[in-house]
TILUMKOL-138666 format. One record per residue (C-alpha): x, y, z; residue in one letter. Coordinates in nm, 4 decimals. Layout:
+----------+----------+----------+---+
|       xx |       yy |       zz | r |
+----------+----------+----------+---+
|        X |        Y |        Z | A |
...
+----------+----------+----------+---+
//
This chain:
+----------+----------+----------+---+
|       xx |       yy |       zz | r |
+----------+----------+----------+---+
|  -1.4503 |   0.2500 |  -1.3260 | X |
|  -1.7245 |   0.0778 |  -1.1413 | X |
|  -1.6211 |  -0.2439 |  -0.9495 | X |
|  -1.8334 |  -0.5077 |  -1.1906 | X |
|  -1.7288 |  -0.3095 |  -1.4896 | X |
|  -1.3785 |  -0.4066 |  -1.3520 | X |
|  -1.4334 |  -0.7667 |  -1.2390 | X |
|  -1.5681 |  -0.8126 |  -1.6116 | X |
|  -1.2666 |  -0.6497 |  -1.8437 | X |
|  -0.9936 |  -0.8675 |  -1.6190 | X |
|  -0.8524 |  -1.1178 |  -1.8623 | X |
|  -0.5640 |  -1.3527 |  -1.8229 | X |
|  -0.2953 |  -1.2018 |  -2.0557 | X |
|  -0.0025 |  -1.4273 |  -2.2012 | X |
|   0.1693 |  -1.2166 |  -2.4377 | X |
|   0.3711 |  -0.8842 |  -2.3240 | X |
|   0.4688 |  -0.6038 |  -2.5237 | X |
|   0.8354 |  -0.4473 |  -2.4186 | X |
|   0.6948 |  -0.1228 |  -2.2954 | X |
|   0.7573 |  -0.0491 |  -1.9294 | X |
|   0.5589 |  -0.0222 |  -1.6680 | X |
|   0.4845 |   0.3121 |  -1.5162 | X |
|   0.6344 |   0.2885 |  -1.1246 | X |
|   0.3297 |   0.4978 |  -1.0283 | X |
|   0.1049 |   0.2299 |  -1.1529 | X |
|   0.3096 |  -0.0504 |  -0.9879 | X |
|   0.3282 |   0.1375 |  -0.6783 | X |
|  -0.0843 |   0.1289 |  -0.7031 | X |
|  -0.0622 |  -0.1963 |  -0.7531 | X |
|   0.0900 |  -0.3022 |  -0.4679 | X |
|  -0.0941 |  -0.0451 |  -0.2864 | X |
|  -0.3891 |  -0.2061 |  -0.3443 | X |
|  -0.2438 |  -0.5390 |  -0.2424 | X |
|  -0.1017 |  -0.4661 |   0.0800 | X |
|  -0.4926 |  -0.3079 |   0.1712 | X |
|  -0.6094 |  -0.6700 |   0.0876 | X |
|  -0.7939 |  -0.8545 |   0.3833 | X |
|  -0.6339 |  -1.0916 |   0.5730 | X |
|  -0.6730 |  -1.3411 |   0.8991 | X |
|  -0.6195 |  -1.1365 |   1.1927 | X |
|  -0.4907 |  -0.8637 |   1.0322 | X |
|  -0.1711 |  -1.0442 |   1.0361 | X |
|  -0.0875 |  -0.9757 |   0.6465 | X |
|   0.1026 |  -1.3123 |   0.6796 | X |
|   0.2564 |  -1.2927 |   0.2703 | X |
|   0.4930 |  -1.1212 |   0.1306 | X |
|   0.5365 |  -0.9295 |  -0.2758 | X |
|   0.8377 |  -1.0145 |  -0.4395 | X |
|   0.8659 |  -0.7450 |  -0.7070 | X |
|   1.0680 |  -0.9099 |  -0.9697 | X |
|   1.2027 |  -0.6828 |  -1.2576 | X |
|   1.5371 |  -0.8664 |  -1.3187 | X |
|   1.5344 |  -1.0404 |  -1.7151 | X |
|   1.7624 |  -1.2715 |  -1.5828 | X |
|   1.5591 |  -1.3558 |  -1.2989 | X |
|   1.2290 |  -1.3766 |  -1.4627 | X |
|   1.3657 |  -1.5714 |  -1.7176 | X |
|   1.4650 |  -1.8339 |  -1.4190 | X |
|   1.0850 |  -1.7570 |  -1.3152 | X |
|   0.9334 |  -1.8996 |  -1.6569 | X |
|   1.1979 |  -2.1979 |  -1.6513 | X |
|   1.0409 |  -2.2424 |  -1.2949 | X |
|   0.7276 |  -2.2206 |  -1.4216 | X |
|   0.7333 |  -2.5133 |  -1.6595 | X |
|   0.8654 |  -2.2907 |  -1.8978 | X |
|   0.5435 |  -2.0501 |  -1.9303 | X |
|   0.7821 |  -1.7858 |  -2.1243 | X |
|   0.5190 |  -1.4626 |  -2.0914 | X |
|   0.6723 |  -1.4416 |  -1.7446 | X |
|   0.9863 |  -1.3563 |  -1.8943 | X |
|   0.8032 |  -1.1287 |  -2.1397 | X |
|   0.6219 |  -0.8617 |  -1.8733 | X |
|   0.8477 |  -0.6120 |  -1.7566 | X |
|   0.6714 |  -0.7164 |  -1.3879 | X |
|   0.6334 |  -1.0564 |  -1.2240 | X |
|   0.5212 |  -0.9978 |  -0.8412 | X |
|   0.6052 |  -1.3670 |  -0.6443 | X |
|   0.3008 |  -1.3795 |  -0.3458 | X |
|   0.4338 |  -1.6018 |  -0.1018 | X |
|   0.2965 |  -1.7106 |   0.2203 | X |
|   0.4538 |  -1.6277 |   0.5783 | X |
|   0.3057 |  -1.9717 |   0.7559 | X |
|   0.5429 |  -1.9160 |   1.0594 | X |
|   0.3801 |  -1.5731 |   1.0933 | X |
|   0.0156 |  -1.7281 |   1.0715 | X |
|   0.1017 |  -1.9975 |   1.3108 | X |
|   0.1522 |  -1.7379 |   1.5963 | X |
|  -0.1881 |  -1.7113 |   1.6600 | X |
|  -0.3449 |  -1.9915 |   1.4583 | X |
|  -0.1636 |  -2.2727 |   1.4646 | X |
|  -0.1807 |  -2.5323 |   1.2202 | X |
|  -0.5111 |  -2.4115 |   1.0546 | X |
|  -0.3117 |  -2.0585 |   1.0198 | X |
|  -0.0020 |  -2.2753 |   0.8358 | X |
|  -0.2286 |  -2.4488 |   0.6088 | X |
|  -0.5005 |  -2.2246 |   0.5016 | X |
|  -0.5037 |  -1.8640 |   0.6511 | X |
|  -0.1487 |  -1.8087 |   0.5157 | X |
|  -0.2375 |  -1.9061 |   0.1617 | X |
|  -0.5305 |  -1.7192 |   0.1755 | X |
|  -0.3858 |  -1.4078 |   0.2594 | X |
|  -0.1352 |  -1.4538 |  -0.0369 | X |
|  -0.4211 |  -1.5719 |  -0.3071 | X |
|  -0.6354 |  -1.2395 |  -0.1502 | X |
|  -0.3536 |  -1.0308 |  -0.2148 | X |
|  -0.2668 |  -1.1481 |  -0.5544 | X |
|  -0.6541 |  -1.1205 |  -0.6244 | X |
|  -0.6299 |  -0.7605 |  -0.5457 | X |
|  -0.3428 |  -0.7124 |  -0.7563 | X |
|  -0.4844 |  -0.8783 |  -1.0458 | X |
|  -0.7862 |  -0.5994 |  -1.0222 | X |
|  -0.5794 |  -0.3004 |  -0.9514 | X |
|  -0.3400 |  -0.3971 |  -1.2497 | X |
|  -0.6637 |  -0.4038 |  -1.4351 | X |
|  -0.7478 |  -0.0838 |  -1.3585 | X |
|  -0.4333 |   0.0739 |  -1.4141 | X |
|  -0.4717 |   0.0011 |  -1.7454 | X |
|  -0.2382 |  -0.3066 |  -1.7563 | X |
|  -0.2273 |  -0.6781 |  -1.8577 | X |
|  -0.1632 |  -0.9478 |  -1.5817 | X |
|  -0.1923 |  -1.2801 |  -1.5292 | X |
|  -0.2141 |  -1.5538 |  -1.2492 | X |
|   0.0448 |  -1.8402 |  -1.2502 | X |
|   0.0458 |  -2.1162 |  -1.0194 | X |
|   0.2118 |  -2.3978 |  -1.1786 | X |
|   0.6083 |  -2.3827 |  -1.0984 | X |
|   0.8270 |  -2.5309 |  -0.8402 | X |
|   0.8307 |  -2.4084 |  -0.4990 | X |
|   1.1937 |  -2.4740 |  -0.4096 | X |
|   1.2950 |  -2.3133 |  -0.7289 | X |
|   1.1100 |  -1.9769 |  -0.7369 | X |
|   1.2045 |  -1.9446 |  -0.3335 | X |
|   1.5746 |  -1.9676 |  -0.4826 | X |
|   1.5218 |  -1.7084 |  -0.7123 | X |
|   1.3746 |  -1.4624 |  -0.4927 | X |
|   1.6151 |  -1.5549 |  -0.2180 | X |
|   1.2597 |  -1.6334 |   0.0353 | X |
|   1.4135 |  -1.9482 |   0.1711 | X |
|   1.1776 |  -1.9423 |   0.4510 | X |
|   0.8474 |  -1.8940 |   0.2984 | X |
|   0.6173 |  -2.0075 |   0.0199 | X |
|   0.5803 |  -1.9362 |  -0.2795 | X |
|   0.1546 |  -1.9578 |  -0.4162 | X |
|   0.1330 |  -1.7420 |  -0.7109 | X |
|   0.3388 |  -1.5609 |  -0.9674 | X |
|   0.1738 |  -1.2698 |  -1.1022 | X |
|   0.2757 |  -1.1448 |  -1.4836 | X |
|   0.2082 |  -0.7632 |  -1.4872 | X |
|   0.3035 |  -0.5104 |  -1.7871 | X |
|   0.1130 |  -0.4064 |  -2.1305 | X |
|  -0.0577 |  -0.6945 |  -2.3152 | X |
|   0.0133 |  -0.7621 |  -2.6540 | X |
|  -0.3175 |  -0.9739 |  -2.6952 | X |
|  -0.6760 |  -0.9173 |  -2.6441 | X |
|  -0.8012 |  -1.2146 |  -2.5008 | X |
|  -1.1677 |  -1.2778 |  -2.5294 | X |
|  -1.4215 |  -1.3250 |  -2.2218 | X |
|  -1.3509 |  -1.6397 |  -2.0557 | X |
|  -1.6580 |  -1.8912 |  -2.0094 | X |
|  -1.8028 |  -1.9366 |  -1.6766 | X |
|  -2.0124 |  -2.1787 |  -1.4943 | X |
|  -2.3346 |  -2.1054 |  -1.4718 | X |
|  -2.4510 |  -1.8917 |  -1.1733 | X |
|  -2.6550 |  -2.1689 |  -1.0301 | X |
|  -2.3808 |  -2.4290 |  -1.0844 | X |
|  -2.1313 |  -2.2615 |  -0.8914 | X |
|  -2.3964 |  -2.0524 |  -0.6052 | X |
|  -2.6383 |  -2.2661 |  -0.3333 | X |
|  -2.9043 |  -2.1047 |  -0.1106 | X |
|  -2.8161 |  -2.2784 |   0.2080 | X |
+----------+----------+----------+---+
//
């Protein structure tokens, strides 16, 4: 599929059939996501592949109760190494370049679940403490849960900005 053709049939999904997920497509998945660009090359995240009802039920009570997490077959937990980051960039690699290799990462994700075939879906409201519990990551942190599995909706296109609301010539 060509890239733009991808970019436009993304859609955030929020209702999940019960079929599984193919582990070859996963594994593409993260394949794609571990390729994703980061500061330094230091890859300073880490996927939590969470498959576990029990667990992603705890996810959607996490995530102020947004059930479709405990609906896909797949949520994958992005979390941020900061201590990793901080090696070689100090605070600004704690704050930002950690988070940002996470977010890049889920992006990826997102577009190689896409094209796969499958519905996902980027969360970002929950509590920290909580998800790090569930996926035992006591040390790092959590930015983004990731719903991945076969959609049982068709959501329509989202609306966007305007090109020239949201793009300056410098």
């Amino acid at each position: 599929m060509e890239f733009l053709e991808l970019v436009e049939r993304r859609r955030s999904v929020r209702a999940y059939s019960d079929a599984p997920v193919d582990p070859r497509a996963l594994e593409r998945v993260l394949a794609a996501a571990t390729r994703a660009p980061s500061a330094g090359n230091l890859q300073a995240y880490r996927i939590v592949v969470v498959r576990s009802p029990v667990q992603r039920r705890a996810l959607a009570a996490a995530a102020e109760g947004q059930e479709f997490l405990s609906e896909a077959p797949v949520d994958l937990v992005f979390f941020s190494d900061q201590a990793r980051s901080a090696d070689r960039y100090g605070k600004r690699g704690t704050s930002l370049y950690a988070v940002q290799d996470a977010t890049i990462a889920a992006a990826f994700a997102l577009l190689a679940a896409t094209n796969e075939g499958l519905a996902s879906v980027w969360v970002g409201a929950f509590d920290e403490t909580r998800v790090r519990e569930i996926c035992t990551e006591p040390r790092l942190r959590p930015v983004a849960i990731v719903a991945v599995g076969h959609g049982a909706e068709s959501p329509p296109a989202p609306h966007h900005r305007a090109r020239t609301e949201l793009v300056k010539e410098a």
